[in-house]
N, CA, C and O atoms as a CHARMM CRD file, in Angstrom:
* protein
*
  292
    1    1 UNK  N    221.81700 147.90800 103.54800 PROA 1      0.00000
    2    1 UNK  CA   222.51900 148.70100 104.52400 PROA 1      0.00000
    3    1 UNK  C    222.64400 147.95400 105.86200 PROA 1      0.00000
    4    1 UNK  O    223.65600 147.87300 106.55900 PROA 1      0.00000
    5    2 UNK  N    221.10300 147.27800 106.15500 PROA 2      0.00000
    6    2 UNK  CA   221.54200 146.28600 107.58200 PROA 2      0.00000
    7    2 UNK  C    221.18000 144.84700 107.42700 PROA 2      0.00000
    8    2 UNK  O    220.10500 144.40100 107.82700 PROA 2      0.00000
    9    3 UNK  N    222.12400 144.10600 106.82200 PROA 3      0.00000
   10    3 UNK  CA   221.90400 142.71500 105.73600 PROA 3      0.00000
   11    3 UNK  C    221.58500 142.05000 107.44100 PROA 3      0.00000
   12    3 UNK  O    221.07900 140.93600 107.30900 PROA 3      0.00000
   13    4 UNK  N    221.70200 142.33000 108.56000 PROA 4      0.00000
   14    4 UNK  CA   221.61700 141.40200 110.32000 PROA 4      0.00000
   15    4 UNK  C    220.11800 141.21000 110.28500 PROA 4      0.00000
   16    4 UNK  O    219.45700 140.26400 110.71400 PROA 4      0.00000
   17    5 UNK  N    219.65600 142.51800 109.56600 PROA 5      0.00000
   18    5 UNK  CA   217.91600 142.70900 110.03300 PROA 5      0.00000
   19    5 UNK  C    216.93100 141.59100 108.83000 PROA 5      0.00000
   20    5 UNK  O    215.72500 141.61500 108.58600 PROA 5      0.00000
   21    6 UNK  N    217.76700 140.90000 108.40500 PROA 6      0.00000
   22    6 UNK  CA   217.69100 139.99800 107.14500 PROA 6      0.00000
   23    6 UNK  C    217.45400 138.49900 107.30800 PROA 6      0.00000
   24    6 UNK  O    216.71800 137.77500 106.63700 PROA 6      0.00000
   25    7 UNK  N    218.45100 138.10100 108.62900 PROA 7      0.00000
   26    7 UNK  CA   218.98700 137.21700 109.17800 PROA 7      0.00000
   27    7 UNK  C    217.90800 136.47900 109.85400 PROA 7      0.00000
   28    7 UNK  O    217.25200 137.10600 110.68600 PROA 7      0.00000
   29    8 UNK  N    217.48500 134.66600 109.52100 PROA 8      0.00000
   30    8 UNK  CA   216.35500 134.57800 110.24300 PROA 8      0.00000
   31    8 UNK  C    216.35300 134.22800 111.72300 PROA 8      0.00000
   32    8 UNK  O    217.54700 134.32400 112.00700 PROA 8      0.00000
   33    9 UNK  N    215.60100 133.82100 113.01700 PROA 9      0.00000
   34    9 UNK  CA   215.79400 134.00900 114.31400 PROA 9      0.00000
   35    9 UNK  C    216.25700 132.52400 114.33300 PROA 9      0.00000
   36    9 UNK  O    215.67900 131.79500 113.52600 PROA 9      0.00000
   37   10 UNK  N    217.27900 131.91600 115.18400 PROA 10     0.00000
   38   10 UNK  CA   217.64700 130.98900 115.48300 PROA 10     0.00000
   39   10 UNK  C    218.19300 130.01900 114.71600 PROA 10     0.00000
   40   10 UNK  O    217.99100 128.80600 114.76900 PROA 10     0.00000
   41   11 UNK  N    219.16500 130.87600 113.72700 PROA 11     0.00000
   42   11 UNK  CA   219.88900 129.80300 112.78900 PROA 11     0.00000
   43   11 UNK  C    219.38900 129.44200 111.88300 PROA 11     0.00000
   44   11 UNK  O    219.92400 128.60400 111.15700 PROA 11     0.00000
   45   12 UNK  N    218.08500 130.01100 111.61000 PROA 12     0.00000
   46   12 UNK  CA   216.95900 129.46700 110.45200 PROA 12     0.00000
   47   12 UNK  C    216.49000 128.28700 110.65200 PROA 12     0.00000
   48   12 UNK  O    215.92000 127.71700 109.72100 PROA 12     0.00000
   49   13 UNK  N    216.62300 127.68600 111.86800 PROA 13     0.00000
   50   13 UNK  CA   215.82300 126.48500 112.36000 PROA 13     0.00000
   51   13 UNK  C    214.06600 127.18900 112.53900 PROA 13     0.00000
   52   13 UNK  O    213.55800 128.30600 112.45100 PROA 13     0.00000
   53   14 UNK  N    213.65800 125.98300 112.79100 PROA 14     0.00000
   54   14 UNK  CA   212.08000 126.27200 113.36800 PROA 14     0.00000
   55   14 UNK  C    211.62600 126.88300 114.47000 PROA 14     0.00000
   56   14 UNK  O    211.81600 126.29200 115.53300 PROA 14     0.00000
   57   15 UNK  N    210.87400 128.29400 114.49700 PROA 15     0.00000
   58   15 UNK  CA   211.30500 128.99200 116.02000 PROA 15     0.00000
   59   15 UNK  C    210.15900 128.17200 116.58700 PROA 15     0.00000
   60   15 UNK  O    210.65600 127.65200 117.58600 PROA 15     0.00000
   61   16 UNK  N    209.09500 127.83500 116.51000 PROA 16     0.00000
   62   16 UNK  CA   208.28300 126.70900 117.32000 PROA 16     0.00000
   63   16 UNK  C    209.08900 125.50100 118.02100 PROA 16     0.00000
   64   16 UNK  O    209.37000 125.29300 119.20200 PROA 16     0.00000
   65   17 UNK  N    209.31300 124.89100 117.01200 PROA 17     0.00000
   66   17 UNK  CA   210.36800 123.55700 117.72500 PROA 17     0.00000
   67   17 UNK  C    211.75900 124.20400 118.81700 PROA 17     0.00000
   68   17 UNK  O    212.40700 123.51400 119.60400 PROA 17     0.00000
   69   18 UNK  N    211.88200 125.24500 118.63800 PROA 18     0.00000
   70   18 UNK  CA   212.78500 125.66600 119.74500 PROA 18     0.00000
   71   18 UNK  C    212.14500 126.44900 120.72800 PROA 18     0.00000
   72   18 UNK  O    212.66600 126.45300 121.84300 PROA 18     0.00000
   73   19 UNK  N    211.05400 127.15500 120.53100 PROA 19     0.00000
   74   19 UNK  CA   210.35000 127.76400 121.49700 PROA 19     0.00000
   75   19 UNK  C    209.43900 126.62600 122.46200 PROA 19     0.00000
   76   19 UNK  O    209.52800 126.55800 123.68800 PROA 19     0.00000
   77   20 UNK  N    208.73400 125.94100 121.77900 PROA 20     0.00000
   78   20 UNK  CA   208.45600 124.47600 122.68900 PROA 20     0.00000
   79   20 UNK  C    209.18400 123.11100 123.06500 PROA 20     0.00000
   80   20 UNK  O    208.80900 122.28000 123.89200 PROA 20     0.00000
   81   21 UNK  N    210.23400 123.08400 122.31500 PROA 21     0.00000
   82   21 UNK  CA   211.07100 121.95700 123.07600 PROA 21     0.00000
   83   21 UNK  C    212.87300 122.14300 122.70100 PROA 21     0.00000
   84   21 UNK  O    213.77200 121.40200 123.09900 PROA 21     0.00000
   85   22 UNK  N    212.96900 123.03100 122.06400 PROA 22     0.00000
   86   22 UNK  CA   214.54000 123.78600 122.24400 PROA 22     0.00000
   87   22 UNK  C    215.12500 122.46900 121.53400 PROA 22     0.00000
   88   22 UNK  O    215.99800 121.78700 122.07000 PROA 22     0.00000
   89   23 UNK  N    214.69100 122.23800 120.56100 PROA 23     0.00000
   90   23 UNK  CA   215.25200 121.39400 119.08500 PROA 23     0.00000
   91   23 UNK  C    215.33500 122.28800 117.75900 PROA 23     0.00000
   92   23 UNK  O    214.67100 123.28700 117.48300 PROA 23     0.00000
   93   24 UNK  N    216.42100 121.59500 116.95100 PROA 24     0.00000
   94   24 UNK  CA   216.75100 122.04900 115.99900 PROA 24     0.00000
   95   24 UNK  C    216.10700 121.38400 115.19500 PROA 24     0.00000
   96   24 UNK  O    216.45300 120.21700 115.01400 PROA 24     0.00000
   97   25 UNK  N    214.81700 122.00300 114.37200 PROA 25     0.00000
   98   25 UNK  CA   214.36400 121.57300 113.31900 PROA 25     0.00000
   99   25 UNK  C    214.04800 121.90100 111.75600 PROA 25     0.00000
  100   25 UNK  O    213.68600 123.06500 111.58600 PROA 25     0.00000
  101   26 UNK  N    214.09600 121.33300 110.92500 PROA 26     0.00000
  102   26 UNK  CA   214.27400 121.64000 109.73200 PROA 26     0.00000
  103   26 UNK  C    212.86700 122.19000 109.46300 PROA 26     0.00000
  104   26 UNK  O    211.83200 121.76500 109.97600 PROA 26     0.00000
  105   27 UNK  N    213.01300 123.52700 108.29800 PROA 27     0.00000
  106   27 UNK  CA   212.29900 124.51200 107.69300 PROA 27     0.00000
  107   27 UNK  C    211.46000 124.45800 106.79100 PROA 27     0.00000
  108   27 UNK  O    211.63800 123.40900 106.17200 PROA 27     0.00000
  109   28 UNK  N    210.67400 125.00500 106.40200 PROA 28     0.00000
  110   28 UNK  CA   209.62800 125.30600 104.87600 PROA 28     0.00000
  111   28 UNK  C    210.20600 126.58400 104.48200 PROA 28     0.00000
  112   28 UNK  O    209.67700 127.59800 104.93700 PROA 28     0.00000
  113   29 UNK  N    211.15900 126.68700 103.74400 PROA 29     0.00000
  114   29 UNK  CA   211.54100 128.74800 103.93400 PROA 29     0.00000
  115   29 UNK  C    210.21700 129.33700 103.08000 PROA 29     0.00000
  116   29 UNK  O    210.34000 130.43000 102.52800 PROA 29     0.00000
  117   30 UNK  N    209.19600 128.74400 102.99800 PROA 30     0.00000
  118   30 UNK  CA   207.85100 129.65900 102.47700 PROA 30     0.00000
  119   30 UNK  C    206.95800 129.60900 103.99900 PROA 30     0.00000
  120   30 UNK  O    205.91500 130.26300 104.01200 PROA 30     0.00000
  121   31 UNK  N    207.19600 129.14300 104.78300 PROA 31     0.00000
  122   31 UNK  CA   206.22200 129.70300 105.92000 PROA 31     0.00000
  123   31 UNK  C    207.03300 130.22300 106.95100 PROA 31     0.00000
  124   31 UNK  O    207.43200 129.47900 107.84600 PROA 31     0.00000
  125   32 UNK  N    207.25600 131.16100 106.92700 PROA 32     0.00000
  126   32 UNK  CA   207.55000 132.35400 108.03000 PROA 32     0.00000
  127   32 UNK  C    206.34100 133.30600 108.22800 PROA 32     0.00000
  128   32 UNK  O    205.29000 133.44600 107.60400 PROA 32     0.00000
  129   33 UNK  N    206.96900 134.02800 109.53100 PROA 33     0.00000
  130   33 UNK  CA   206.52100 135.54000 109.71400 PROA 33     0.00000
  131   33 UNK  C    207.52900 135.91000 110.22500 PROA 33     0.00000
  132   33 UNK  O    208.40400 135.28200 110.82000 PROA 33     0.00000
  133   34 UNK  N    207.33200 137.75700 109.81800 PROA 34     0.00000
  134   34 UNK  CA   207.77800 138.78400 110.45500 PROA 34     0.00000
  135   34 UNK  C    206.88600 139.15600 111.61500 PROA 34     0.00000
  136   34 UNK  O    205.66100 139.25400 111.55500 PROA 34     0.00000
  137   35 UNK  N    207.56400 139.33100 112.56800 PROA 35     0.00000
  138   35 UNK  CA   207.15800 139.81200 113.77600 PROA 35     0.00000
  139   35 UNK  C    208.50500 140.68000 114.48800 PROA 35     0.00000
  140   35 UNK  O    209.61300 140.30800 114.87200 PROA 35     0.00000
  141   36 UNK  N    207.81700 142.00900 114.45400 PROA 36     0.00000
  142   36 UNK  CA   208.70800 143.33500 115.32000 PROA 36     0.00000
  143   36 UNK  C    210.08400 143.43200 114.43500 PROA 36     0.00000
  144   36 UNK  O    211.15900 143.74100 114.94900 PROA 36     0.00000
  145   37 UNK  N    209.90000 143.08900 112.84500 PROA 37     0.00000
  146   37 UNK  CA   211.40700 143.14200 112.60200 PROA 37     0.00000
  147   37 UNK  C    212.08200 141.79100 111.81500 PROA 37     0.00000
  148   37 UNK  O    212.83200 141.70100 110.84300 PROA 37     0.00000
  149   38 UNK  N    211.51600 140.89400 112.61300 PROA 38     0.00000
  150   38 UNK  CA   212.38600 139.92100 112.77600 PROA 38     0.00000
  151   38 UNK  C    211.90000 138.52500 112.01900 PROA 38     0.00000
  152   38 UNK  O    210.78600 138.09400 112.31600 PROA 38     0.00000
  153   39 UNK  N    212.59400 137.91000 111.18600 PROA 39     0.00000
  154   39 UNK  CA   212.47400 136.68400 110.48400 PROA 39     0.00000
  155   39 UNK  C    212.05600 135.39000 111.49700 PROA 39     0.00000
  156   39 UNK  O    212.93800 134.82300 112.14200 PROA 39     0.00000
  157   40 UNK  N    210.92600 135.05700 111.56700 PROA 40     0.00000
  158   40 UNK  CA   210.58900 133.39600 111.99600 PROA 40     0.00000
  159   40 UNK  C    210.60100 132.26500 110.65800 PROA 40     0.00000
  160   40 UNK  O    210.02800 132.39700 109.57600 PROA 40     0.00000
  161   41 UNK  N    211.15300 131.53000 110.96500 PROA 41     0.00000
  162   41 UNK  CA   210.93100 130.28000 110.16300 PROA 41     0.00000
  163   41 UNK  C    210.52900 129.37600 110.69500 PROA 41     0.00000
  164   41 UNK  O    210.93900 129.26300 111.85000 PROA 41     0.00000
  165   42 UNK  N    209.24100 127.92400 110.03100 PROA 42     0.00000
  166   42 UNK  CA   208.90300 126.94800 110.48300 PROA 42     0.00000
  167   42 UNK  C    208.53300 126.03900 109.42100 PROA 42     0.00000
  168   42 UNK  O    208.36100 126.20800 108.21400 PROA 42     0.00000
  169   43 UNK  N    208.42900 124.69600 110.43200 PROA 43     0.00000
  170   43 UNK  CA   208.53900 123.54900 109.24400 PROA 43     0.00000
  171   43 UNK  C    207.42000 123.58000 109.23300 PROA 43     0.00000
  172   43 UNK  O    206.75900 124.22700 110.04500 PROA 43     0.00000
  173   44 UNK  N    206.79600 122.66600 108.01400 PROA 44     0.00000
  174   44 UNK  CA   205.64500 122.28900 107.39100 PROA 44     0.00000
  175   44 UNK  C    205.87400 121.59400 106.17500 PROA 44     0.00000
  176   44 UNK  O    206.30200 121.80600 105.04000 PROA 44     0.00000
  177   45 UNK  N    205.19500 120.24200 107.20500 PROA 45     0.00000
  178   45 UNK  CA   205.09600 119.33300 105.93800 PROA 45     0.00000
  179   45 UNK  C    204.16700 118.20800 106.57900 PROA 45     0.00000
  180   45 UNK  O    203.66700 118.34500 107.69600 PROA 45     0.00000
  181   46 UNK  N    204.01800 117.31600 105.94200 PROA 46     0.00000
  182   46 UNK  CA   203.11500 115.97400 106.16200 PROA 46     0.00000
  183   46 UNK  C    201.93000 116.45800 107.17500 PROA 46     0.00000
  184   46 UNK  O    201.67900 115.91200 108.25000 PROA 46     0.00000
  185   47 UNK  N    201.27300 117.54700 106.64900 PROA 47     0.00000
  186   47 UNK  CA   200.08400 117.90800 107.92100 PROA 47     0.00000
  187   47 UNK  C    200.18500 118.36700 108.76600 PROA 47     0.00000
  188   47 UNK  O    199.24100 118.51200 109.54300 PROA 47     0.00000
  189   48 UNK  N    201.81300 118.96000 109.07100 PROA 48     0.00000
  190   48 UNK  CA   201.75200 120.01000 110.30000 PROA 48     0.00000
  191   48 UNK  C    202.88500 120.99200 109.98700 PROA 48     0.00000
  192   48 UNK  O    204.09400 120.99100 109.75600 PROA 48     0.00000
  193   49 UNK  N    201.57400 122.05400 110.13300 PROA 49     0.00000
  194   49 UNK  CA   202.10500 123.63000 110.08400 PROA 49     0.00000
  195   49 UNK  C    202.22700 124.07300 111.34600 PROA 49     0.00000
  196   49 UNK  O    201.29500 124.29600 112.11900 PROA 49     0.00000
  197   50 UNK  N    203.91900 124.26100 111.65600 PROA 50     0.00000
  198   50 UNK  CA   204.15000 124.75300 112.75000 PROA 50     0.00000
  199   50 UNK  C    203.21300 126.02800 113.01200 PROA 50     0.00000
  200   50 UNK  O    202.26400 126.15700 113.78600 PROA 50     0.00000
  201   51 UNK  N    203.79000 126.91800 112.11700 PROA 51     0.00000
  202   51 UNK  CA   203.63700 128.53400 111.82200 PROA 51     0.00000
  203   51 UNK  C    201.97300 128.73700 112.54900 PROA 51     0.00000
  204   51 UNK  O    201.83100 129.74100 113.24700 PROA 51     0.00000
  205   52 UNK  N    200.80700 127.83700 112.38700 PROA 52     0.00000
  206   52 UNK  CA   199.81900 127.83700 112.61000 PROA 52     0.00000
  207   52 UNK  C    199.62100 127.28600 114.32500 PROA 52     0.00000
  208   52 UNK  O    199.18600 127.87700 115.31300 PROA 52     0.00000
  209   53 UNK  N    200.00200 126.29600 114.18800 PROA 53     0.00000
  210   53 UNK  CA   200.55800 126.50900 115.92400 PROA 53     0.00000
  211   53 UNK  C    201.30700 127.41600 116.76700 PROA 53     0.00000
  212   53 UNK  O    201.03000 127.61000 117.95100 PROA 53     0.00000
  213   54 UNK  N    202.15500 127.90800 116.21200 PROA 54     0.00000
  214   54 UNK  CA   202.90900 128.77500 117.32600 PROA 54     0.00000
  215   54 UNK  C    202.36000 130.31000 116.80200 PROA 54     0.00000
  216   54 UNK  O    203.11800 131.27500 116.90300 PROA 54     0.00000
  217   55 UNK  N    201.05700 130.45300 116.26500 PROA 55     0.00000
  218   55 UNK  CA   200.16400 131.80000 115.82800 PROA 55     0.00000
  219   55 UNK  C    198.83500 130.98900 117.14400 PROA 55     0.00000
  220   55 UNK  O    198.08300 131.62300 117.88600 PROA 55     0.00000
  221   56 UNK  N    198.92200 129.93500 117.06000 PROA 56     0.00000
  222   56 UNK  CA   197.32200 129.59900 118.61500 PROA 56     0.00000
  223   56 UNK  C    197.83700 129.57100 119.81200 PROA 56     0.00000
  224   56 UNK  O    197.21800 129.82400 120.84500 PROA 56     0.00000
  225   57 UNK  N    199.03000 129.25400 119.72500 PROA 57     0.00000
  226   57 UNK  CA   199.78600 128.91800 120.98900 PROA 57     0.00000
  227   57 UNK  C    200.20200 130.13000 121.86100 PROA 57     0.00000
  228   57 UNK  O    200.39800 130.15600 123.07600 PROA 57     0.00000
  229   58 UNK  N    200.30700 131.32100 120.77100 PROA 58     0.00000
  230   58 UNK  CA   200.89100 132.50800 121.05800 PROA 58     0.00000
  231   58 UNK  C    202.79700 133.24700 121.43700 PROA 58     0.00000
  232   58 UNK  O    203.32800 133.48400 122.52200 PROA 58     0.00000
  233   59 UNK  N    203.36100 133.41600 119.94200 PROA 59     0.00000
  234   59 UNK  CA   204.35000 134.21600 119.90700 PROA 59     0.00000
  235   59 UNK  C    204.85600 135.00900 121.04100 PROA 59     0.00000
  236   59 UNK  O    206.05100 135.11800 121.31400 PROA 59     0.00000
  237   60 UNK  N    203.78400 135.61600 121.75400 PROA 60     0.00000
  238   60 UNK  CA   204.22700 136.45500 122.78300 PROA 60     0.00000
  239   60 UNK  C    204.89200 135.14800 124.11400 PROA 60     0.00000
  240   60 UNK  O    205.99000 135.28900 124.65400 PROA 60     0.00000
  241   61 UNK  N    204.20300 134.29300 124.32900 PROA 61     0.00000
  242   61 UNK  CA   204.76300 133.36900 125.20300 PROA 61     0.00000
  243   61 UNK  C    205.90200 132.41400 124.71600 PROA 61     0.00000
  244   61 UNK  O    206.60600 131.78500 125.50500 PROA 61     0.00000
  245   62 UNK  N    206.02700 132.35500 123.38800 PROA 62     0.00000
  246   62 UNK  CA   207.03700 131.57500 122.97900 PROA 62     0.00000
  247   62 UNK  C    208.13600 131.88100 122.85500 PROA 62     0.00000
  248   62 UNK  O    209.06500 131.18400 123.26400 PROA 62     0.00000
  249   63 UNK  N    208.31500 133.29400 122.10200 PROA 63     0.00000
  250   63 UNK  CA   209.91600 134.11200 121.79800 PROA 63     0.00000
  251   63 UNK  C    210.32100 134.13100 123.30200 PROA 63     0.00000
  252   63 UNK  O    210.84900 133.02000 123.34700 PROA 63     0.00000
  253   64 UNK  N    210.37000 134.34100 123.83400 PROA 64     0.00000
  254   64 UNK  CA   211.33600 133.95300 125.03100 PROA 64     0.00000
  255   64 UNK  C    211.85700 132.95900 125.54100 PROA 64     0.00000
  256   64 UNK  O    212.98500 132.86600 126.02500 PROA 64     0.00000
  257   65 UNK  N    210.76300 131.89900 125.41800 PROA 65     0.00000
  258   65 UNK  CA   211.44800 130.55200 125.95500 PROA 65     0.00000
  259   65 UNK  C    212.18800 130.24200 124.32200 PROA 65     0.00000
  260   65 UNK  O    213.29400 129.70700 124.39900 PROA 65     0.00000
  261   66 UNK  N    211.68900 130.52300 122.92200 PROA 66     0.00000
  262   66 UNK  CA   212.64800 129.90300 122.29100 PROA 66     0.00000
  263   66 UNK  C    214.15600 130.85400 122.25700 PROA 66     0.00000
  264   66 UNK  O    215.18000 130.22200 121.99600 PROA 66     0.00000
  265   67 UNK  N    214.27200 132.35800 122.52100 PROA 67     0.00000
  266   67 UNK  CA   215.27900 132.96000 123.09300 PROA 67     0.00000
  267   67 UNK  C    216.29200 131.92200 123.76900 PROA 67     0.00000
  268   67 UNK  O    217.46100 131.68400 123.46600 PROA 67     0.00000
  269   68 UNK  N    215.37000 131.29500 124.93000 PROA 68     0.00000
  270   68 UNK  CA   216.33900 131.14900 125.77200 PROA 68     0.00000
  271   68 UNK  C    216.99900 129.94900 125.42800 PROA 68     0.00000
  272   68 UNK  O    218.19500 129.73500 125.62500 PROA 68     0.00000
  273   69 UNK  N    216.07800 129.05700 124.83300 PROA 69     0.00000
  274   69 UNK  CA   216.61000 127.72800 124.03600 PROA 69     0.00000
  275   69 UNK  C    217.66800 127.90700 123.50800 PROA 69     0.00000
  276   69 UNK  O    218.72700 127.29800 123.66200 PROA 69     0.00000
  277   70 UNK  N    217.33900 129.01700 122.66200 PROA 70     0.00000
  278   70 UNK  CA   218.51500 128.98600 121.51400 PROA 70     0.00000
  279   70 UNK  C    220.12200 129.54600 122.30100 PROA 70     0.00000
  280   70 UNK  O    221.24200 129.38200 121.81900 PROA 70     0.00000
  281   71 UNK  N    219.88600 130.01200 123.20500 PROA 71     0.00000
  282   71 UNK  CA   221.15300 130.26500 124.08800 PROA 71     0.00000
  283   71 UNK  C    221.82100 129.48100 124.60300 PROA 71     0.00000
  284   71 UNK  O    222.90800 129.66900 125.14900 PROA 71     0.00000
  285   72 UNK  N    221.06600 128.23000 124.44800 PROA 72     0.00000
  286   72 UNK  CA   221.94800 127.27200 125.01100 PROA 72     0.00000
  287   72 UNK  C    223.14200 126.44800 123.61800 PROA 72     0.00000
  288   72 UNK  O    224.06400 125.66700 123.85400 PROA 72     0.00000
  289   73 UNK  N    222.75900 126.89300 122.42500 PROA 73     0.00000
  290   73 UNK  CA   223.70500 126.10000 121.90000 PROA 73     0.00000
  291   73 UNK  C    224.89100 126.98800 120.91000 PROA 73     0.00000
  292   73 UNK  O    225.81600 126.38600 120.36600 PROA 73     0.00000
C-alpha cells in the first residue's frame, strides 16, 4: 500500500559514509537497520562494518548531517 516506506535512505548508498563524509558508498544489502520507519544501508566488507560504527558513533547525531549530505546531490 506504501511501497516509499520500503525505499532505502539515501539512494541505498551507505548512510554512515554520507552521514560522516557525504560520499556515495557501496552497500552489504544484509547489514541494515530500521530506525523510526526507515531503511539504513551500510557497507561491510574487508573488516569494516559500517553499521557497527555508525550504532557507537550514534544515529541520533548522524541522520542529520547525512540528511543534509544527501541534499546536496
Amino acid at each position: 500500500a506504501n511501497p516509499e516506506q520500503y525505499l532505502p535512505q539515501y539512494g541505498g548508498w551507505c548512510a554512515y559514509a554520507m552521514g560522516t563524509e557525504g560520499k556515495k558508498v557501496k552497500i552489504d544489502p544484509k547489514t541494515f537497520e530500521i530506525r523510526d520507519g526507515k531503511l539504513y544501508l551500510f557497507y561491510n566488507a574487508f573488516f569494516n562494518n559500517t553499521l557497527e560504527s555508525w550504532l557507537e558513533e550514534g544515529p541520533e547525531e548522524l541522520i542529520p548531517k547525512a540528511n543534509q549530505n544527501w541534499n546536496k546531490f
